[in-house]
C-alpha positions in Angstrom: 0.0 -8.7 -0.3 -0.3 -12.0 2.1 -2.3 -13.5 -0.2 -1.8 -17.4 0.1 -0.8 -16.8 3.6 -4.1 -15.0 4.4 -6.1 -17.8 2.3 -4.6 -20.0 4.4 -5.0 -18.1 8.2 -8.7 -17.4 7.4 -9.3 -21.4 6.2 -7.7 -22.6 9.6 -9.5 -20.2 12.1 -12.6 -20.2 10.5 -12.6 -24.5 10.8 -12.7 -23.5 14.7 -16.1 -21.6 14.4 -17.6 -25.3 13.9 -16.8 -25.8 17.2 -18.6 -25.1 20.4 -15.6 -24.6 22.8 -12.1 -23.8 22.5 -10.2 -26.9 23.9 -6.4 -27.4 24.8 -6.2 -29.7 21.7 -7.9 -27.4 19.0 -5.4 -24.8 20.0 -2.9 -27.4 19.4 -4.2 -28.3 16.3 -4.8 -24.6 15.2 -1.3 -23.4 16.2 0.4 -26.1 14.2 -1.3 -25.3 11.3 -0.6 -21.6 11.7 3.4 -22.2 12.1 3.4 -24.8 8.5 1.4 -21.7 6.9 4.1 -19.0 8.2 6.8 -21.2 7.2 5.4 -21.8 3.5 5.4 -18.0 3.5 8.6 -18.0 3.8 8.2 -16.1 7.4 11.8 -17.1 9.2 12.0 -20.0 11.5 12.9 -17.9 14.6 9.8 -15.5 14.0 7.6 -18.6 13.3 8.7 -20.3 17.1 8.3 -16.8 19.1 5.0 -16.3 17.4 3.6 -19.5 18.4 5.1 -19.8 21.7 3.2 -16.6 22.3 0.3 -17.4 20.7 0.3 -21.2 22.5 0.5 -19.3 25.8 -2.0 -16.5 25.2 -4.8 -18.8 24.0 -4.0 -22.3 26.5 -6.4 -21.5 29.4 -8.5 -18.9 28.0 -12.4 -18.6 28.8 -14.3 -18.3 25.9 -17.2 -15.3 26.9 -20.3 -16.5 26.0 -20.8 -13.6 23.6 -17.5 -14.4 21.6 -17.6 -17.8 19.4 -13.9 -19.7 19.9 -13.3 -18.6 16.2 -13.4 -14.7 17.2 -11.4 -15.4 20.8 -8.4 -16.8 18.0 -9.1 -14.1 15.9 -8.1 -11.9 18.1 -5.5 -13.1 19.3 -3.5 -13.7 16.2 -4.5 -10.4 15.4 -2.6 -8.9 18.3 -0.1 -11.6 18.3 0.5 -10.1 14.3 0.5 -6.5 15.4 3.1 -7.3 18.4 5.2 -9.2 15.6 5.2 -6.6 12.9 6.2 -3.8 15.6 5.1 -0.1 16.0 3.8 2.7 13.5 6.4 5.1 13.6 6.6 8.1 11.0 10.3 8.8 8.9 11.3 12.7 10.8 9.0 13.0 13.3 9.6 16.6 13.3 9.3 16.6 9.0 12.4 18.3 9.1 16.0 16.6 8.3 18.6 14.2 6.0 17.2 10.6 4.8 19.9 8.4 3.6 18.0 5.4 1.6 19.9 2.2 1.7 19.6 -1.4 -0.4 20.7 -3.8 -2.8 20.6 -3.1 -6.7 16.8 -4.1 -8.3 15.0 -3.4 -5.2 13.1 -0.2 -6.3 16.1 2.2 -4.3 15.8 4.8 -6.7 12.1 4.7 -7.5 11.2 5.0 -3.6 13.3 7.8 -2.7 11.5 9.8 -5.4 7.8 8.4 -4.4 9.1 9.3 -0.3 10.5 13.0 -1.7 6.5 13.2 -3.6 4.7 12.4 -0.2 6.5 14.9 1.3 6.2 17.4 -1.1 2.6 17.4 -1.7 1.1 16.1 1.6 3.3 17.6 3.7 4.2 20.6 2.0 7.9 20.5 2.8 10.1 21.3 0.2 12.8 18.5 -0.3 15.7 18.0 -2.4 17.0 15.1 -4.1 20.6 13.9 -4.4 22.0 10.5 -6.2 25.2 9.3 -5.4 25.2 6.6 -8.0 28.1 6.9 -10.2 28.4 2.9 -10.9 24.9 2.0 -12.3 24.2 3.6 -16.0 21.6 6.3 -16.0 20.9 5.8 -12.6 21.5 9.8 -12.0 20.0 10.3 -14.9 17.0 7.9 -13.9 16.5 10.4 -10.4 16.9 13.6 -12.6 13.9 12.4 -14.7 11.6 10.9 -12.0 12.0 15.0 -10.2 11.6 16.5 -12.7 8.0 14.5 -13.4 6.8 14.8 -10.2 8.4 18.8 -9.5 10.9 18.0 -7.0 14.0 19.9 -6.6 17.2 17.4 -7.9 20.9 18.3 -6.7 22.9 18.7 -10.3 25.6 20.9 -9.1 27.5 17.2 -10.7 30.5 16.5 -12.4 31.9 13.7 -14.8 34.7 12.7 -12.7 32.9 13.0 -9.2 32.1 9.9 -6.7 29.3 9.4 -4.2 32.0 11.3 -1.5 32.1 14.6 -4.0 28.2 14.5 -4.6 27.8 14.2 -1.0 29.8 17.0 0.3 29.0 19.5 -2.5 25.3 18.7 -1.6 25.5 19.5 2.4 26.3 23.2 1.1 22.7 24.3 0.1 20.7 21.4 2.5 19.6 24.6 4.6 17.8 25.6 1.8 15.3 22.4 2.1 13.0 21.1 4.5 14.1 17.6 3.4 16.9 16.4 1.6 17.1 12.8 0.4 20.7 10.8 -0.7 19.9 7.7 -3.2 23.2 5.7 -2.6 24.5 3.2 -4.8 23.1 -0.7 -4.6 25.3 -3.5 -5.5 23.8 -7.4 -6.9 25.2 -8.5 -3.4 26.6 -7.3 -0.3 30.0 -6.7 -0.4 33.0 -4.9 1.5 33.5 -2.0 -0.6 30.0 -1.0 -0.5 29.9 -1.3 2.8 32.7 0.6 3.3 31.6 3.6 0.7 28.1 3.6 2.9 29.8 3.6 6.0 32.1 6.6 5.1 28.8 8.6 3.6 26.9 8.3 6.4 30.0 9.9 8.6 29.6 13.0 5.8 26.1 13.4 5.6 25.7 12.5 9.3 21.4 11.8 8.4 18.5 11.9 10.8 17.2 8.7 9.1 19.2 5.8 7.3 16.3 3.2 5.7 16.7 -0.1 4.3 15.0 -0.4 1.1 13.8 -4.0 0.9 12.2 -6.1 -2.2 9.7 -8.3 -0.3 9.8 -11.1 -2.8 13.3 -12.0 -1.8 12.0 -14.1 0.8 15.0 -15.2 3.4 17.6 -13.1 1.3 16.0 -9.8 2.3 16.5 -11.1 6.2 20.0 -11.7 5.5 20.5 -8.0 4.3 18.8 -6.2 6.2 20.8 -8.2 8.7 24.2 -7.2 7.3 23.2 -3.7 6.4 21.8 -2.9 10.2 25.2 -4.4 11.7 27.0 -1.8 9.5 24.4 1.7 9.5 22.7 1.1 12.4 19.2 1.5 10.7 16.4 3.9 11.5 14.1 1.9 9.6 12.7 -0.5 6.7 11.0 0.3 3.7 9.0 -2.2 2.1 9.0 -2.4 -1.8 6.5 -4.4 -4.0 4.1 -5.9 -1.7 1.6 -6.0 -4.2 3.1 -8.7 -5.7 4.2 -10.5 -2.7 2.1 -13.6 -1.9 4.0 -14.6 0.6 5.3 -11.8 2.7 7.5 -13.5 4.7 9.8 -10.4 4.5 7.6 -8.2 6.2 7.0 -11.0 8.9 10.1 -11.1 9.7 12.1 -7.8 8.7 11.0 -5.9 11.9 11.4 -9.0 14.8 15.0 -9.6 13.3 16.8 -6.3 12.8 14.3 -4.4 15.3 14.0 -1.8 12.9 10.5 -0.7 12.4 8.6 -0.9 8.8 7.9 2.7 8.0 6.6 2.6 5.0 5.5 0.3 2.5 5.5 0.5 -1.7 2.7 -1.1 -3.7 2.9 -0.5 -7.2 4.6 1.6 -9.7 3.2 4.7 -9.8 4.9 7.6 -7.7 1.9 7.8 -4.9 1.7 4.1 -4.4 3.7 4.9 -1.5 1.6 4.4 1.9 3.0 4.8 5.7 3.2 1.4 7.4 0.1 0.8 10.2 0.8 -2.8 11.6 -3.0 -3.2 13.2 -4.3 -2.3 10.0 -1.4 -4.8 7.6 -2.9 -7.8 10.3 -5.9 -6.9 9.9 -5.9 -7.5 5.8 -4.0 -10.4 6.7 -6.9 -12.0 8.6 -9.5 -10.5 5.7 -11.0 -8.0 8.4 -10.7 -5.1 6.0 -8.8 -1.8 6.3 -11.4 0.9 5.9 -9.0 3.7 7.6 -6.8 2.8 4.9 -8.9 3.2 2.2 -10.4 6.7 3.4 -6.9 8.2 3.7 -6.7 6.6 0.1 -9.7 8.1 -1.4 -9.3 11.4 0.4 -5.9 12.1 -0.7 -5.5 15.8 -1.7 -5.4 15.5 -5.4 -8.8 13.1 -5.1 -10.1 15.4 -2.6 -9.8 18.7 -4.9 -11.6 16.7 -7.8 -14.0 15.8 -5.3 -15.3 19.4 -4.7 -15.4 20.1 -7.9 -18.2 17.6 -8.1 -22.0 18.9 -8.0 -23.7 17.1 -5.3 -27.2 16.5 -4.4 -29.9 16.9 -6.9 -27.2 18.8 -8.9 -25.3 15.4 -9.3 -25.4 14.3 -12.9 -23.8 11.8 -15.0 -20.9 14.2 -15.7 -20.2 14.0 -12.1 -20.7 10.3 -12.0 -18.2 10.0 -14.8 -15.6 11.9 -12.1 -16.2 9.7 -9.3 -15.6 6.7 -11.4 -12.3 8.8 -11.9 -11.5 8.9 -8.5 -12.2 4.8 -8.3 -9.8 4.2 -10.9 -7.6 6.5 -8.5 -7.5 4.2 -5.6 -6.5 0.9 -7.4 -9.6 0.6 -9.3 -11.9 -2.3 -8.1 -9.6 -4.5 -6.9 -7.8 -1.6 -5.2 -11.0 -0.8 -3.5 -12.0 -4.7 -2.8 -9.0 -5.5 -0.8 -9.4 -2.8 2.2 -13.0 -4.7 2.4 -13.6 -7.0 5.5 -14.6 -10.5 4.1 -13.5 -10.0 0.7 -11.4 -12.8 0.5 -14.1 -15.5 1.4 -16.3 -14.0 -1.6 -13.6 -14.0 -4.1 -15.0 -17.1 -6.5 -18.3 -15.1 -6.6 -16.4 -11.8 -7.4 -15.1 -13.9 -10.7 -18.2 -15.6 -11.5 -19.9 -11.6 -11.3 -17.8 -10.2 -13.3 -16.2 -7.7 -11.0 -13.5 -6.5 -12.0 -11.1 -3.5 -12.8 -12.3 -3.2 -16.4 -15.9 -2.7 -15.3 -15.1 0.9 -14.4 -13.6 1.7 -17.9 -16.6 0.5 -19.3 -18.8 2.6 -17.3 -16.6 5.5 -18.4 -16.8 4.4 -22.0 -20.8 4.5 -21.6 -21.1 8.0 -20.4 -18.6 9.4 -23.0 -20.9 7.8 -25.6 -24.0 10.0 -24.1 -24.8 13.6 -25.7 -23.8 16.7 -23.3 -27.9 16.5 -22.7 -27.9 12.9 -21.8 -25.2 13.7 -19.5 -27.2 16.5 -17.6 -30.7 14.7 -17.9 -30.7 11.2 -17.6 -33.9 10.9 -17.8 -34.6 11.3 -21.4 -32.6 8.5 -22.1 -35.2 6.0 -23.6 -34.9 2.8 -24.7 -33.8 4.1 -28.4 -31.0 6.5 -27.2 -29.6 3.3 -24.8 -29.6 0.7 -27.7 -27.2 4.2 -29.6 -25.1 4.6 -26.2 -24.5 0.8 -26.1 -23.1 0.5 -29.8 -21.3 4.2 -29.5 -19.3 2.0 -26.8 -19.0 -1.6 -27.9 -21.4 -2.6 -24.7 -24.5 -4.2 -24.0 -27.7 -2.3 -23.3 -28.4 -4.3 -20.1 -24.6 -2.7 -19.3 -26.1 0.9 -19.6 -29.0 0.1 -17.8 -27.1 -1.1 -14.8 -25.1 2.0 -15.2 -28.0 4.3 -14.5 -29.4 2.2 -12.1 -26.2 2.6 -10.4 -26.0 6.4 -11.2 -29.6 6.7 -9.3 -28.8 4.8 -6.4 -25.4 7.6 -6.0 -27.2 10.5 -6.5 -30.1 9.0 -3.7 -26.7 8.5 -1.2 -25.5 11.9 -2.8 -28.2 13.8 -1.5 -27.8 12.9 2.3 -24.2 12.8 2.4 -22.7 15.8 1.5 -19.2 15.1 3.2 -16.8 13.9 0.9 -15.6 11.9 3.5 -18.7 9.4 2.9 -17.0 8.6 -0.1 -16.6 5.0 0.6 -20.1 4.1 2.0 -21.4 4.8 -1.3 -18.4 3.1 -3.8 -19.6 0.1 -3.5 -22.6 1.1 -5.6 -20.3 1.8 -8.5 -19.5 -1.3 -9.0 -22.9 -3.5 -7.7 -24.8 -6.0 -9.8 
């Protein structure tokens, strides 16, 4: 997410570290820069002049403390001049209890987010939610819900007929919502706004009267997904924006902008397809990435999710820690995104990314490792230490890899098990991932 832009935002600032002091006419300089960059990300022009007014008026006149280099005093304020832009982190139900009613345009994931919101609530929350679509227009879109619960053990409102319309669903529905802690209504989308759906949304939302009504919006529509948001908030009076496919937004203009021009807050974002790449939106941490500081709280709450977490105690630790249990935190990596998953909460990453290339790293290297243990006998597994130069040259061919690639793997596995035996806290779980991937 922010790619380019945060290429670009890191280049600029880090040009004023060459300097000794921060003058009226590098703030200039810098600021201009900044508001091309957020325009080529397709941030919208309004956002662009409030963010540099502010950010012209914040920095003009500011002392530089002999302790802070002019490159961190503009660090930070971007930083907080992002956070202020992006607005507030705000939860969906505060008190976990009540009706969502998920809004958007056809093709923006709609559908796929209302089940990945319904899973986080189910398993990290513990609340037990139902699901209801009220799209009767697209093909197999009821059908497309139905499957999607049923995969991931949520509860999904059937009680449907051939003949009935979003207004039948929707009613027949509200008899058994006391039953759940949650209950979620996927509405229709259209290809473009239009009266009728407006209408049909407008007279839902009278019927199912819902504690939260949330935008669903596709952040590679650039200025389009302003406009709707726009239209839709003007209509429903949104609660709230959720952001899909960020993962393979380079631009992110969208999320620039979505929150200063509707005032609706982000509250969650999507970054891939799976049904827990759902994450709650945390402004300081989203500017943070975008200036390449890193998101470390990010990545814990990643790699201690539940499911991780139980897998995790499972694991012998210690001197106990062999290469079966080295095989299962690998697991865990692969969890999280895999390398590049892990890389991108990292501060710095993106000034090291050429050497990253040139190294190698990348998200195959874990399969590999995997691939090298499964080629070891159940003793090699628990006793790495008879593994001699024979069984290695065996263990690489078993696995298509080279024996310098196995050696590296249990030089690897030695330096975990050494961090293993001091930290017993899953929690420290991050300090040592790095090592699974080191050259």
């Amino acid at each position: 997410m922010f790619s380019n832009l945060s290429e670009k935002l890191v280049s600029i600032i880090s040009k004023i570290g060459k300097r000794g002091i921060l003058t009226e006419e590098i703030v200039e300089s810098t600021i201009r820069e900044i508001r091309v960059s957020l325009l080529e990300a397709d941030v919208a022009l309004p956002v662009v002049k409030a963010f540099s007014a502010d950010l012209k008026e914040k920095l003009i006149g500011q002392k530089v403390i002999n302790s802070i280099t002019p490159e961190q005093t503009i660090i930070k304020s971007v930083y907080d001049e992002l956070v202020k832009l992006l607005g507030e982190h705000s939860e969906i139900l505060e008190n976990k209890r009540g009706k969502i009613m998920m809004l958007g345009l056809q093709g923006t994931g709609k559908t796929t987010t209302s089940a990945k919101l319904a899973s986080l609530f189910r398993n990290k929350l513990k609340k037990k939610v139902l699901l209801v679509s009220l799209d009767t227009y697209r093909p197999a879109a009821i059908e497309q819900l139905k499957i999607l619960a049923k995969n991931n053990s949520i509860d999904f409102f059937d009680d449907i007929a051939p003949n009935d319309n979003p207004i039948d669903i929707a009613k027949k529905s509200l008899k058994i919502q006391n039953s759940y802690d949650i209950v979620i209504y996927d509405t229709a989308g259209r290809l473009h706004i239009d009266e009728t759906m407006m209408n049909e949304v407008s007279e839902l939302k009278t019927i199912i009267n819902p504690d939260e009504s949330l935008l669903v919006i596709d952040s590679m529509m650039g200025q389009d997904a302003i406009n709707t948001a726009k239209a839709f908030h003007e209509k429903m009076n949104l609660t709230g924006l959720i952001l899909t496919r960020v993962d393979g937004d380079s631009r992110g203009g969208a999320a620039l902008s979505a929150k200063y021009i509707t005032n609706c807050q982000i509250k969650y974002i999507c970054s891939g397809e799976k049904i827990g790449d759902i994450e709650q939106f945390h402004p300081e941490r989203i500017a943070s990435r975008i200036l390449d500081q890193g998101d470390v709280l990010s990545l814990v709450e990643k790699a201690m999710d539940s499911e991780i977490a139980d897998d995790i105690k499972n694991v012998a630790t210690g001197k106990n820690f062999d290469l079966n249990g080295m095989e299962q935190y690998l697991k865990q990596l692969e969890k999280i995104g895999g390398v590049s998953g892990f890389l991108k909460f990292i501060p710095g990453i993106g000034r090291i990314k050429e050497q990253l290339k040139e190294a190698n790293v990348n998200d195959k290297m874990v399969a590999h490792q995997i691939a090298i243990i499964r080629s070891m006998t159940k003793a090699e597994r628990k006793d790495p230490k008879i593994l001699n130069a024979s069984r290695r040259r065996r263990i690489a061919k078993g696995c298509a890899q080279e024996v310098a690639d196995v050696n590296r793997l249990i030089k690897q596995f030695e330096q975990v098990r050494t961090m293993m035996s001091r930290f017993q806290d899953p929690s420290m779980m991050q300090s040592f991932a790095g090592k699974l991937f080191g050259r």
